[in-house]
N, C-alpha and C positions, 0 to 999 in steps of 0.2 A: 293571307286570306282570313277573312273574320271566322271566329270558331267561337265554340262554347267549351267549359270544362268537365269530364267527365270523372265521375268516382267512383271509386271501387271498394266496396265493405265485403267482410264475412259476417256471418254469424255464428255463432258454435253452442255448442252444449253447456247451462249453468254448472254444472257442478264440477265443483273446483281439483278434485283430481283427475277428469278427464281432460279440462280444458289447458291447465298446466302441462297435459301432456302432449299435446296434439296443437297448441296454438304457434310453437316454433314454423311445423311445416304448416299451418293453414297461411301464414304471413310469406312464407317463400312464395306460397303458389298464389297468391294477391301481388306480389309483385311478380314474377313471370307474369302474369297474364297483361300485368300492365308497360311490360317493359314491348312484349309483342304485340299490344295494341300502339303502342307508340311507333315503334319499326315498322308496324301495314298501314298507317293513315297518316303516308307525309304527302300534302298536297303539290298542287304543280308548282308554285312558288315556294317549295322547299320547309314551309310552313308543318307544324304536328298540333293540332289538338294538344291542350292539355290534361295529362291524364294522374289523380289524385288518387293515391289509396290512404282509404283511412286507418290513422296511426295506431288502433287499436282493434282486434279483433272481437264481435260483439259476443259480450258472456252475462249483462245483465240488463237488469232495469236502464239503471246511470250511466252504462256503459252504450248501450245506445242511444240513449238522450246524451250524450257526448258526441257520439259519431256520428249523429244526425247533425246539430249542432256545429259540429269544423267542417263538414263537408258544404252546408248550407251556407259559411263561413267564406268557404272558399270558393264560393260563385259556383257549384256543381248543377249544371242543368240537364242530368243525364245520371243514371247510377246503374252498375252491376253490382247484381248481389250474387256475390259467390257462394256454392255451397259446398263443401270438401269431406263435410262430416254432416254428423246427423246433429241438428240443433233443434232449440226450443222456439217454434214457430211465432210465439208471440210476441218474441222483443221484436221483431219487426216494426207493429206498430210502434212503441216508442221513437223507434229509431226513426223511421217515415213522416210521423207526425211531426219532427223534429225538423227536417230535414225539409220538407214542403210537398208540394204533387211535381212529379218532376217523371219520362219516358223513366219503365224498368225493364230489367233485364235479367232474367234468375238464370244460373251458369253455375252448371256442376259439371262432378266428374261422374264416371260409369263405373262404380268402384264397388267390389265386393265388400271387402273390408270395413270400409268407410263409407256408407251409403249416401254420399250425396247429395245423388238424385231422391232419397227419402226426403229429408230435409226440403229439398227444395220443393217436389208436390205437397207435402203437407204444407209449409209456408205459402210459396206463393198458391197455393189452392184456397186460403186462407181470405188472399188479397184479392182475388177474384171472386170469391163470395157475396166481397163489399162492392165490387162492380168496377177493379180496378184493373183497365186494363194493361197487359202484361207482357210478355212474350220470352220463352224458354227456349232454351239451349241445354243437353245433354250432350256431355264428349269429352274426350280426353286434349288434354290443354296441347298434345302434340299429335292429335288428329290433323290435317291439314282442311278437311271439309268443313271442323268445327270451328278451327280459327277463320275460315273465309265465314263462317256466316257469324259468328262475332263481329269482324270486322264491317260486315253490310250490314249489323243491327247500328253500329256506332255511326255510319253514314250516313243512314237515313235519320238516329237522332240528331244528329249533329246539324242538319237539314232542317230538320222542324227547330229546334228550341233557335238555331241564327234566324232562321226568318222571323222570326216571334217579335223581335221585336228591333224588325225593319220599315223603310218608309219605301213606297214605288213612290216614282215621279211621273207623272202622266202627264208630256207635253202636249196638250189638244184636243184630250181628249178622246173615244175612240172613233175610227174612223169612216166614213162613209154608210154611219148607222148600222154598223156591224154590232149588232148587240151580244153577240158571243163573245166581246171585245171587251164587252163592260167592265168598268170594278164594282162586282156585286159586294158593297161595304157590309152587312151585315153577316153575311154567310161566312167572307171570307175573315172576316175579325175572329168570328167565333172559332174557324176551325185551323187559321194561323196566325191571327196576331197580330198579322203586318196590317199596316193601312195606307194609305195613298192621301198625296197631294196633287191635285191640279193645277198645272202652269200654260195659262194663255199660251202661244208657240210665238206670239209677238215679244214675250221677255227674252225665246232667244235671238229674234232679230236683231234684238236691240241689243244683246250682251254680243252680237255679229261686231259690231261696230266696236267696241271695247278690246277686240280680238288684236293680237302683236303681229304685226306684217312680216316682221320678220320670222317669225314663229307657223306661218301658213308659207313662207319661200321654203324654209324647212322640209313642209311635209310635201309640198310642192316640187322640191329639188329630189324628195327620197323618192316621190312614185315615179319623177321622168326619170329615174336610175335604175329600179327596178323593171319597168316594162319597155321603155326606149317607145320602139313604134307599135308596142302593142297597146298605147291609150289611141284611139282610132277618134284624133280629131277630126270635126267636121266641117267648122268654120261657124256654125251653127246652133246648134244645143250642145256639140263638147268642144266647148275651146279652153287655154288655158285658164281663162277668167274664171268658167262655169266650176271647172275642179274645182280652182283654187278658195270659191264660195263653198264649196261644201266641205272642204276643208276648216274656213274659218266655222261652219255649223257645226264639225265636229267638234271643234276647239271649242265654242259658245258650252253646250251640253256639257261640255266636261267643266266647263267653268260653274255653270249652275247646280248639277249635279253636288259640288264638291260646299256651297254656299249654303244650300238647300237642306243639306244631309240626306240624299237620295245614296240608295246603297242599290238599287238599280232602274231600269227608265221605261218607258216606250215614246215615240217620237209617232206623231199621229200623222203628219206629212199631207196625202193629201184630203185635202184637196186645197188649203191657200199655201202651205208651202211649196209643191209640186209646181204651182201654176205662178206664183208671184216672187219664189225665192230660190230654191233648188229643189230637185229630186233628192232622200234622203241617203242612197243605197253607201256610198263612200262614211258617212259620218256613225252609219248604224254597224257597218262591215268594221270600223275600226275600235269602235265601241267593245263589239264581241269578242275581238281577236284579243291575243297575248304577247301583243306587239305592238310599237309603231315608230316613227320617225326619230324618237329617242329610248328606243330600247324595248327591254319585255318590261311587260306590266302584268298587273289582273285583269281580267275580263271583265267588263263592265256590262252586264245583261243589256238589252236594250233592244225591244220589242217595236217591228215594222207594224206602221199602223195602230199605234199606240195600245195594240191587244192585251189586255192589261193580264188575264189569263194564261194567254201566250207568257206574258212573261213573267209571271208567278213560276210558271211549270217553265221555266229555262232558268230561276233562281235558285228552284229545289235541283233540279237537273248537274246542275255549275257545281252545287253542296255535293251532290250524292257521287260525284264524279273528284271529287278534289278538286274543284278548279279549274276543269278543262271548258274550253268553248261551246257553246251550242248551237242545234242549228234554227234555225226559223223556217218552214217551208210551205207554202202552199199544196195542198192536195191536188194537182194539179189535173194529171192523164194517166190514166190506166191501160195499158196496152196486153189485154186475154193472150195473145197467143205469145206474149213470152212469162205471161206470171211477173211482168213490170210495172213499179208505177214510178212517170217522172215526178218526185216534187219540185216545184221552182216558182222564183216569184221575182218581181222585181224589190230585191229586198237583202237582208244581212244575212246572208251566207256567208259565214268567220270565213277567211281565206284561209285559214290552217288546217280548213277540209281538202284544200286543193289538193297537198303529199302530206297531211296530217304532223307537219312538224315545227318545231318552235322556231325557226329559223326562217325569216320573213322572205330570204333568197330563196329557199325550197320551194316554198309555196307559189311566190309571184310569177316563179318561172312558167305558171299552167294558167296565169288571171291575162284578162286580157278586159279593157276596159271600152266600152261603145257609145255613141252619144243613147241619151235617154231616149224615148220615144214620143215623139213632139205629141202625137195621138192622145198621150196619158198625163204627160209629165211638161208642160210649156214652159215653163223657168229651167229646164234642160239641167245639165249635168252628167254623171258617167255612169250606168251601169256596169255592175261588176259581173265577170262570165266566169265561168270552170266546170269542170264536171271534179267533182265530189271523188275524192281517192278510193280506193276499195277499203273497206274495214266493217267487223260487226257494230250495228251500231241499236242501241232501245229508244222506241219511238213512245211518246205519250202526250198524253194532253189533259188537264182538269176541264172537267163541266161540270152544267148543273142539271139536276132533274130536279122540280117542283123545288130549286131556291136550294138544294142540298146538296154540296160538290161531291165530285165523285172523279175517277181518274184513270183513263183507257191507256192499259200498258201497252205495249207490242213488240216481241224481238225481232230484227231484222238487220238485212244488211245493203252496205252501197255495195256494187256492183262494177266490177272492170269492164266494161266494153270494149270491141274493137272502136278501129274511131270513126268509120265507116259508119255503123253502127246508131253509136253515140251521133253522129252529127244528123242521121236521118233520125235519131228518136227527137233530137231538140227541135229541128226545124219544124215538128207537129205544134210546136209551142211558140217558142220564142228563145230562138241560140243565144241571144246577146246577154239573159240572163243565165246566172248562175243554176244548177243543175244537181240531182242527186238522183240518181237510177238505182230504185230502191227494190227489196226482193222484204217482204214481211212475212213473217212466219205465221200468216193464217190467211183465210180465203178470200176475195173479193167481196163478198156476200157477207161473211161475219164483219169484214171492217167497217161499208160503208150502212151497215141496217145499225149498228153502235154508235160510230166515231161522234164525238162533239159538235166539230163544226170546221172550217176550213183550214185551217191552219195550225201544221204539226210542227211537233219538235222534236228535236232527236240530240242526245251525246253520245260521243263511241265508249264501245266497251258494250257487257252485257248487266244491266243495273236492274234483272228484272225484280229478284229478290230484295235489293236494297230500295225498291219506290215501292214495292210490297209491304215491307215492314212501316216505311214510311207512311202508307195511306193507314195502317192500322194501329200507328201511335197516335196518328190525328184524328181517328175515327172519320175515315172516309172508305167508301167502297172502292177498292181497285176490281177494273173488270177488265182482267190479262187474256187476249185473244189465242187463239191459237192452242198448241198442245199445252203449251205452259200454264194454259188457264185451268188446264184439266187435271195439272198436277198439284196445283195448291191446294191447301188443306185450311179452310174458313175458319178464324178462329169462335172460343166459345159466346162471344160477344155477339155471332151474327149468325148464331144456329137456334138461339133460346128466346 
């Protein structure tokens, strides 16, 4: 998985019999910390961040214009500043200046002796004066709390500075004037980096046609193995043919995709490829997953209805998670007397939410495939079905208020149902798609008087902290619903 490099410097005290005596253990404890950031951030393709400690502990002028200079050297888009001892707050700037603007991190210890934590408020108090913002850590390197929230500051960096400078591929644009959809290019340049290309959705017709027949019997042969008679053809809108088109669609996207240099997508769908070439759900589902007919892969982002925001916030999501799949879901139906809400849509729900596992047999065993719905979708094809495994999972989504992004967190979880249950909640909707019976950690009333606009996303796990840190290295507002909203502590950037 793409990453960025991260560094690690001290600072220490000029004068030269303290620093002689004290820079043996500041350099042990630069490397512990780097060796245990390496061992917490191995992604799901087995993949580590690289993590750089600079070769020399800083004790002067030259000595951080050196260590700004190899670290800048060495592609560092991301830096902890350690502080172990009490240093002279100003070699900072040398070193910084050196070094470029790049997410910081100041990480001390809580140490009597050794004060640290002095160092590091005077320092970074220093760099926040000039309007730089920052974010602090005090703890002992074998705290377990403090190494989790190290590890979720390097997540959510490592999330901004990879997207920085990514392309979206936006096949068609977004869809049926959903302007929540849009790629707001200006706003989003400013505040990540990425930027976006538009591709007619007729270059992937036509890259349809360039597709290896043998290469769609393939993926053709793996889902009649996988589900048998659970693809419920109709003769109709799901026959073999109809799959085996949106099979070649998913094949096309990966071809362009790889031509383009898109590092992730949205597929705008309908309304001319719904109606004149297939339904998308098969070629978006496989896009997401971390699988398919020839083995694991990465997750290729890839936004129903070309929601370009949707799939910004499923590209930070895929970073802040290692890797893992995301979901896409419509805001669907809220049912009060159980504190429920279905999301579902006809659209890319990873199938690895089916049993949550990398093993495409686990999962398939709960998918079960239906023709499309002639009502919506006239060039036919398969909707994908399941209900969503139990697991915690964090919901969010970026908007805009007056042109200026901003990003609604939420902790929640899918939900095990009876199946009794479950099959009366889907039938309110529509069973044939896929399904997440969701429980979010805040009220009806706070979600929907906030929420952006129709369509959320979700990774499991609890990332509320790590898209926390993330919105306040990008300088964006996170507005975290629920109790957890009530626990953050604003930084000083958004009190003054």
């Amino acid at each position: 998985m793409k990453s960025t490099n991260i560094g690690i410097v001290m600072l220490n005290d000029e004068r030269e019999h303290v620093w002689r005596a004290n820079n043996p253990e500041n350099m042990r404890v630069c490397q512990e910390w780097a060796n245990l950031i390496r061992e917490n951030l191995k992604n799901l393709d087995g993949t580590t961040p690289e993590v750089i400690v600079a070769s020399k502990i800083i004790t002067s002028v030259r000595v951080a214009q050196e260590m700004g200079e190899e670290l800048a050297r060495a592609n560092c888009k991301q830096v902890i500043m350690l502080y172990n001892v009490w240093d002279f707050p100003f070699l900072a700037w040398p070193f910084l200046n050196s070094l470029g603007k790049v997410p910081i991190l100041s990480l001390s210890n809580n140490n009597g002796e050794f004060p640290g934590n002095v160092g590091l408020l005077a320092t970074d108090g220093a760099l926040r004066q000039a309007g730089i913002r920052t974010h602090r850590i005090i703890g002992n390197i074998d705290d377990v709390e403090t190494q989790r929230r190290v590890i979720d500051w390097c997540r959510a960096s490592l999330a901004y500075t990879t997207i920085q400078n990514e392309v979206y591929g936006c096949y068609g644009g977004h869809s049926m004037g959903m302007e929540t959809g849009y790629f707001h290019l200006v706003p989003t340049l400013k505040t990540f980096g990425t930027t976006v290309r538009q591709i007619d959705q007729l270059l992937l017709v036509k890259r349809m046609e360039e597709v290896s027949d043998e290469e769609v019997e393939k993926g053709f042969k793996w889902f009649s193995e996988l589900l048998g008679d659970r693809i419920k053809y109709d003769g109709k809108m799901l026959t073999p043919q109809t799959l085996k088109t949106q099979i070649r669609l998913y094949l096309a996207m990966k071809m362009v995709n790889e031509e383009k240099g898109f590092d992730f997508c949205g597929l705008k769908g309908q309304r001319e490829l719904t109606e004149y070439v297939c339904l998308g759900d098969i070629p978006e589902m496989l896009m997401n997953d971390p699988y398919d007919w020839n083995g694991r892969k990465e997750p290729t982002v890839c936004a129903t209805e070309a929601d370009s925001y949707a799939a910004i916030t499923m590209q930070l999501l895929k970073y802040i998670s290692g890797g893992l799949p995301v979901l896409f879901m419509d805001v669907r139906l809220y049912h009060p007397d159980k504190d429920i809400w279905d999301f579902c849509n006809s659209g890319n729900h990873a199938s690895y939410y089916a049993s949550l596992s990398l093993n495409p047999e686990d999962n398939f065993k709960k998918v079960t495939l239906y023709p499309a719905l002639e009502y919506y979708f006239k060039a036919g094809g398969a909707s994908v079905s399941f209900d969503a495994a139990p697991c915690k999972l964090t919901f969010c989504r970026l908007g805009l208020w007056d042109d200026k992004p901003y990003m609604v967190i939420v902790p929640g979880e899918s939900l095990e149902l009876p199946v009794g249950e479950r099959e009366a909640l889907n039938a309110q909707t529509n069973p044939t798609w896929p399904h997440v019976h969701a429980r979010l950690a805040c009220s009806f009333d706070e979600f929907v008087s906030v929420f952006p606009c129709n369509h959320i996303l979700a990774v499991e796990g609890d990332r509320v902290r790590a898209l926390t840190y993330l919105c306040e290295i990008a300088g964006i507002k996170p507005i975290i619903l629920g109790p957890a909203g009530e626990q953050r502590i604003p930084p000083i950037w958004e009190r003054v």
